[in-house]
N, C-alpha and C positions, 0 to 999 in steps of 0.2 A: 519555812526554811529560808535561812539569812543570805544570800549571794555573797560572796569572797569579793573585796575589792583586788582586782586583777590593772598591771600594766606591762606594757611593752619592756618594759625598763626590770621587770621583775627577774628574767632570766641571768641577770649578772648581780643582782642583789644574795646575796649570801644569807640573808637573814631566813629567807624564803625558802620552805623548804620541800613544798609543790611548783614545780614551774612545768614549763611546756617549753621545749627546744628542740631544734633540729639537730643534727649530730655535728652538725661544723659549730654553728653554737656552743653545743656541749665541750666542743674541744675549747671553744673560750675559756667556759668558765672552770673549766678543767684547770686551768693554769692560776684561773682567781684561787682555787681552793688548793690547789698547794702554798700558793705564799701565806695563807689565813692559815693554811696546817704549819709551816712554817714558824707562823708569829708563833701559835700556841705552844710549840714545840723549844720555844727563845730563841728561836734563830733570825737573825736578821739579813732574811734574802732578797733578791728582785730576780725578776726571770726577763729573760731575752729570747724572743721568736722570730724568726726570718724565714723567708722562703723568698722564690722564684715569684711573680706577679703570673695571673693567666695558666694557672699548675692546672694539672689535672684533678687537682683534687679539689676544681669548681671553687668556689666562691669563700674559700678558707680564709684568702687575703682581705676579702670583703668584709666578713666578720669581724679582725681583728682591727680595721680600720674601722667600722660602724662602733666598735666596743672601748674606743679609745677614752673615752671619761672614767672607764671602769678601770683600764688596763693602767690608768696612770693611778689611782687611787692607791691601787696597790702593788705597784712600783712592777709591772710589766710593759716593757720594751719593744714592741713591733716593727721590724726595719721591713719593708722589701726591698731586694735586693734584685741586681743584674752580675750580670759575668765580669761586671766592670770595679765593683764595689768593695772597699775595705774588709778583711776579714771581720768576723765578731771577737766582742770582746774577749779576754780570758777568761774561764770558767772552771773551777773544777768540777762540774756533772754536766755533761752534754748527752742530748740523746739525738737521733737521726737516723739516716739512712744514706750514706752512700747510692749515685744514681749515677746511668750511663748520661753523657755530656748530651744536653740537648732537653735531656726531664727535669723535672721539678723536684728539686731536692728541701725538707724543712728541716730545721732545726730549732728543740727550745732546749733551751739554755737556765740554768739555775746560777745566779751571782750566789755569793756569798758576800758580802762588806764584813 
């Protein structure tokens, strides 16, 4: 029985269609595979993800900053932001959550160009 050549790097590879990831991971690559569904679909998108630094929702910022050779490949945007920082771009598709002042609010964002 042959071993699978396996790396680190494989969870944001798209080609790959066994990987291993954590669920904040997953939300990575979540976002890779929309703009790849995107392309195939002829659309020519980029995505935009922000949040709060320090969320509750643990080490989400982390990922997107660790995934940043992928997130640029395929033309996703990771800002964190504070209460002090520019709106995001215009968008027509946002998704989110509204949060009481003081929590951690995320938002990804679909460009269209």
């Amino acid at each position: 029985m042959a071993l699978n050549h396996v790396t680190l790097d494989d969870k944001y590879d798209l080609t790959k269609s066994r990987i291993f990831v954590t669920g904040f991971q997953a939300i990575v690559r979540l976002c890779l595979m929309q703009k790849e569904r995107d392309r195939r679909a002829g659309l020519n998108t980029a995505g935009y993800v922000t949040g709060y630094r320090g969320s509750p929702l643990g080490t989400l910022d982390l990922q997107f900053i660790r995934a940043h050779r992928a997130l640029d490949k395929y033309d996703v945007l990771f800002r964190p932001v504070s209460t002090r920082t520019s709106p995001p771009p215009r968008s027509g598709l946002a998704a989110g959550r509204a949060t009481r002042r003081g929590q951690v609010r995320w938002r990804v964002r679909a460009l269209v160009r």
